[in-house]
C-alpha positions in Angstrom: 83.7 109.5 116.1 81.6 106.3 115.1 79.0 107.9 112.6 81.3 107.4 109.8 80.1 104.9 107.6 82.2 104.0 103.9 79.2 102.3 102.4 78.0 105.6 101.8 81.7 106.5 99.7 82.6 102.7 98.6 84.0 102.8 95.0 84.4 106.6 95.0 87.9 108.5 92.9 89.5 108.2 96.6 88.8 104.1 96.6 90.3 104.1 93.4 93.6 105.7 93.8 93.4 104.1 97.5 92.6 100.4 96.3 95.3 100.5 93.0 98.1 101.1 94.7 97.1 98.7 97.4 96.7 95.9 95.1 100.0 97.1 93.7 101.7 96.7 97.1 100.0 93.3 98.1 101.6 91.8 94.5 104.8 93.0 95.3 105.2 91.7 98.8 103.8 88.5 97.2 106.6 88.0 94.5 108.8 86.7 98.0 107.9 82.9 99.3 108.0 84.2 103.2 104.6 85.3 104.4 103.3 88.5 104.9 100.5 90.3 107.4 97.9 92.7 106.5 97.3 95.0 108.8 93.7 97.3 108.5 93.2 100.1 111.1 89.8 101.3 109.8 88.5 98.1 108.5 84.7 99.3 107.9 82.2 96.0 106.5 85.2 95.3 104.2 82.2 94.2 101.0 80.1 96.9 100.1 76.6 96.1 97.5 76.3 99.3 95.7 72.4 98.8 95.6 72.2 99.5 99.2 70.0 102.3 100.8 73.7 103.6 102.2 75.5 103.4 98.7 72.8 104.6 97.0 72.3 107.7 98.6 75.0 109.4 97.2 75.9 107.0 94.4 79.8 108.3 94.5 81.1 105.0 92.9 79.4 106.5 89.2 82.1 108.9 89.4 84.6 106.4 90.6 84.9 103.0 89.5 81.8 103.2 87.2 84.0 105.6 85.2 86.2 103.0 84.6 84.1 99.8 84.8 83.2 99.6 80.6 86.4 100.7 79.2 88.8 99.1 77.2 91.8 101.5 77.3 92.8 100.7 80.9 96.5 100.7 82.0 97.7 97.6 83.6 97.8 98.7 86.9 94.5 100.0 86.4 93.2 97.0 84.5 94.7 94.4 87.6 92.7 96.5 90.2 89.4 96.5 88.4 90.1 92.6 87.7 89.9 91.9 91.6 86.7 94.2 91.6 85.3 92.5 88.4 85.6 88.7 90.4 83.0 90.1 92.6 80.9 90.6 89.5 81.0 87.8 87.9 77.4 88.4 85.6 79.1 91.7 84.5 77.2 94.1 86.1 79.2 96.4 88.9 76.8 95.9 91.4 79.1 94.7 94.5 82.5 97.0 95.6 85.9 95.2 97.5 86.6 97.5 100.7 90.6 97.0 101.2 90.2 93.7 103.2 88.8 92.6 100.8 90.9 93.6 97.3 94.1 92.9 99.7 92.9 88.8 100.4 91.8 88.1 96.9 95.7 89.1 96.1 96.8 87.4 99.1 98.3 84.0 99.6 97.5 80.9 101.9 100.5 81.6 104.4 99.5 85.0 104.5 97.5 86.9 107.3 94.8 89.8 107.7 94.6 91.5 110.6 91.3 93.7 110.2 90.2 96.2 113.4 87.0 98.8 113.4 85.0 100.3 116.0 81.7 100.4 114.7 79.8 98.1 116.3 77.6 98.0 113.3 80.8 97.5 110.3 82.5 95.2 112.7 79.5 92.7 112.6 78.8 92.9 108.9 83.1 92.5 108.5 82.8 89.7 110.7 79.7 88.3 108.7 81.9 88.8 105.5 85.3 87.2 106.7 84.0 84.1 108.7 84.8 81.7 106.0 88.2 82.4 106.2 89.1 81.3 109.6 92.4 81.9 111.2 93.8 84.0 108.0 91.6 86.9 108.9 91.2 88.3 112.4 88.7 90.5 113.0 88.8 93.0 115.9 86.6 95.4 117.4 88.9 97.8 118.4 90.4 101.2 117.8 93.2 100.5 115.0 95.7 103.3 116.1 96.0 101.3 119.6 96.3 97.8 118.1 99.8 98.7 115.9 101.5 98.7 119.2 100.7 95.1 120.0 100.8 93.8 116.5 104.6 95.0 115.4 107.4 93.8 114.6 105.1 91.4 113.3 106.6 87.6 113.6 107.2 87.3 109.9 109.1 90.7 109.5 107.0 91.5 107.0 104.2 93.6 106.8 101.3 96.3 104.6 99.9 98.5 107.0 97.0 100.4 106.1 95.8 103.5 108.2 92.8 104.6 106.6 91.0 106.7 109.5 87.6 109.0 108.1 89.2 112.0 109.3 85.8 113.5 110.7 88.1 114.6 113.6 90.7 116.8 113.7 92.5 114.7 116.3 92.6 112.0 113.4 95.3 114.2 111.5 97.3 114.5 115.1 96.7 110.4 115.0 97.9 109.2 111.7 101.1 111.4 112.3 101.7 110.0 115.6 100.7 106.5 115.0 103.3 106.1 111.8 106.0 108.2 113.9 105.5 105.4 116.2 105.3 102.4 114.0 108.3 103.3 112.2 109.9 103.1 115.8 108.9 99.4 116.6 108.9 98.4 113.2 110.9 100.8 110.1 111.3 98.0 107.6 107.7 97.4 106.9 105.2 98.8 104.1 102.9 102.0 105.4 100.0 103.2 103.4 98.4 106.2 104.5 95.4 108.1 102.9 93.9 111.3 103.6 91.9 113.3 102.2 91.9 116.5 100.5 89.7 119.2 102.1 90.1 122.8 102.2 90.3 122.3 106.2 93.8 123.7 107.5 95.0 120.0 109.1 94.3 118.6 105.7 96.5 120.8 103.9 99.3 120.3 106.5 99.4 117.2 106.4 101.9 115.6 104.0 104.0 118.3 105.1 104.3 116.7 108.6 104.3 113.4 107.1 107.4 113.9 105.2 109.3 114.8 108.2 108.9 111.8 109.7 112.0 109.5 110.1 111.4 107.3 107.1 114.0 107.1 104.8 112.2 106.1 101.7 108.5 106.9 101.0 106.3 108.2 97.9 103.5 110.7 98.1 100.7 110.9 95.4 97.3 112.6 94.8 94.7 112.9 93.0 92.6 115.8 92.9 89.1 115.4 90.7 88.0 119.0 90.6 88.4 122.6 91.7 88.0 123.0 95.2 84.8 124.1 95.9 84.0 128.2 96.9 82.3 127.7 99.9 85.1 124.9 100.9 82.6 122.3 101.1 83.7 118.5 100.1 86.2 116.5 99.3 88.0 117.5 96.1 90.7 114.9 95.8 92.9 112.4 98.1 96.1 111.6 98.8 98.3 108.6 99.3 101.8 108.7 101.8 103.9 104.9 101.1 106.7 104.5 103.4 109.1 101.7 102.6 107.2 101.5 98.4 108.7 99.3 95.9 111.1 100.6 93.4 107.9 99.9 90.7 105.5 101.5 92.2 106.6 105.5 91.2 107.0 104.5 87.5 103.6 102.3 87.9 102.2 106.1 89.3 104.2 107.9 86.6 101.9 106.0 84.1 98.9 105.8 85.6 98.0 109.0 86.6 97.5 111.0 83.8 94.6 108.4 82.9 93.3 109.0 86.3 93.3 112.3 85.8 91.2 112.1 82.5 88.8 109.9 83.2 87.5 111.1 86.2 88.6 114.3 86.5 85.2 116.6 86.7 86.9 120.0 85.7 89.7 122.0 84.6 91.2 121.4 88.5 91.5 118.0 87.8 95.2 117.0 88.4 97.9 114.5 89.9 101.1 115.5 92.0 104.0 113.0 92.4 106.8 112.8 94.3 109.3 110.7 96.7 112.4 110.6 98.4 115.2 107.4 98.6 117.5 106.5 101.0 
C-alpha cells in the first residue's frame, strides 16, 4: 500500500491531463471573492526534481510534459498549465515538476486554503519540507486521505476542489474512490470533485467510470486520454481518465479544444485518442 512513489511518474501524459484541468478548476473557483479549500487525498512530496535517481529511472515526464515544454503552438489552456510549471523553471530548462499542491497554490489566493494528506512517511516529510513556508494556508497531514473527507466537509466556506488521486496499486482503491465520492457527495453535493484513474487493462479499471456515473451527482464530466494501444501482454498504463463532479460550464468546451492537441502530441501510436462526455442537471 505504501510503496507507491509519484516521483518515479511526475510530469508523465496522466500529470498532464491530471494537472490542466486542475489548474482549470482552481481559476474558476478563483473568479468569486469568497475563499475556497483545497483538498489533496494522495498528496505525495507535492515538488518533484526531474534529475532525481527516482525520476530518472523511468524518465516518463519526456513523453509528457517534455513533449510540450519547447512548443509554440500551445492552446491556452495548455499554455496556462505549462506557465505554472515554467515559474518553477525560471533559467528555461524543465528540470523541476509541480505535483497538484503545488500547481493548485501557485493559482491559489491569500484567503484561500490547502489541505494536503499522504501516508508515506517518506512523501509526507519531503511535502512538509516543501510547504513550510506557507504556514497556516497549507496543512499537511499524515494520514490516509479517504478517512480525512469525513472530518473536513462541508467545509466552513462552502466551497471546495477535492482531489482523490489514489495510485491504484490495490484493487480495494477502485472500491475506495467509489465509496469515498458516494460519501462526500452526501455531506457535501455542492462542491468540486476531481477524480483520476488510470487506464489499465485490469477489470476494476475498466469498470470504473461506469460505477462512477451512477453515483448521485447531478452534473459531472468524464474525459480521457489514452496515449497508445494497449499493450498484448496487458502490461502498463495506456492512458488515464478524469471524472469532475459539480465542473464549470467552461470546462467541456475548454476539453472540446484541447484534446485533439493532446492527442497529437503525445499520442505514441495509431491508439492514441480522447473520449468526452457529461451529463447536466
Amino acid at each position: 500500500m505504501l510503496s507507491y512513489r509519484h516521483a518515479f511518474h511526475a510530469g508523465n501524459h496522466a500529470d498532464v491531463l491530471k494537472h490542466l484541468v486542475l489548474v482549470q478548476l482552481t481559476r474558476y473557483l478563483g473568479q468569486k471573492d469568497k475563499a475556497f479549500w483545497y483538498v489533496d487525498t494522495h498528496a505525495g512530496a507535492g515538488l518533484y526534481a526531474l534529475d532525481s535517481a527516482q525520476t530518472a529511472k523511468l524518465s516518463e515526464y519526456r513523453e509528457g510534459v517534455g513533449r510540450l515544454w519547447g512548443r509554440k503552438d500551445l492552446p491556452a489552456a495548455v499554455s496556462d498549465y505549462l506557465n505554472a510549471v515554467r515559474a518553477l523553471n525560471p533559467d528555461g530548462s524543465l528540470k523541476k515538476y509541480p505535483g497538484s499542491p503545488s500547481l493548485a497554490l501557485s493559482t491559489m489566493r491569500a484567503q484561500d486554503r490547502l489541505w494536503l494528506f499522504e501516508l508515506h512517511s517518506r512523501e509526507v516529510l519531503r511535502l512538509r519540507e516543501n510547504f513550510q513556508a506557507f504556514g497556516k494556508r497549507v496543512m499537511v497531514e499524515e494520514a490516509d486521505g479517504f478517512a480525512a473527507l469525513k472530518a473536513l466537509l462541508p467545509p466552513p466556506p462552502r466551497r471546495a476542489l477535492v482531489l482523490v488521486d489514489p495510485p491504484y496499486e490495490e484493487r480495494r482503491d477502485y472500491e475506495h474512490v467509489v465509496h469515498s465520492l458516494k460519501d462526500c457527495l452526501s455531506r457535501f453535493p455542492g462542491g468540486t470533485y476531481l477524480l483520476w484513474y488510470p487506464q489499465l487493462t485490469r477489470l476494476e479499471a475498466h469498470d470504473l467510470p461506469p460505477r462512477l456515473k451512477r453515483l448521485p451527482a447531478s452534473r459531472w464530466l468524464h474525459v480521457t486520454l489514452r496515449v497508445r494501444t494497449p499493450a498484448a501482454d496487458g502490461f502498463g498504463m495506456h492512458g488515464s481518465g478524469l471524472f469532475v463532479v459539480n465542473p464549470p460550464w467552461t470546462l467541456q468546451a475548454t476539453l472540446q479544444e484541447v484534446m485533439p492537441y493532446l492527442v497529437e502530441v503525445l499520442g505514441l501510436d495509431a491508439g492514441a485518442g480522447f473520449t468526452l462526455d457529461s451529463q447536466e442537471a
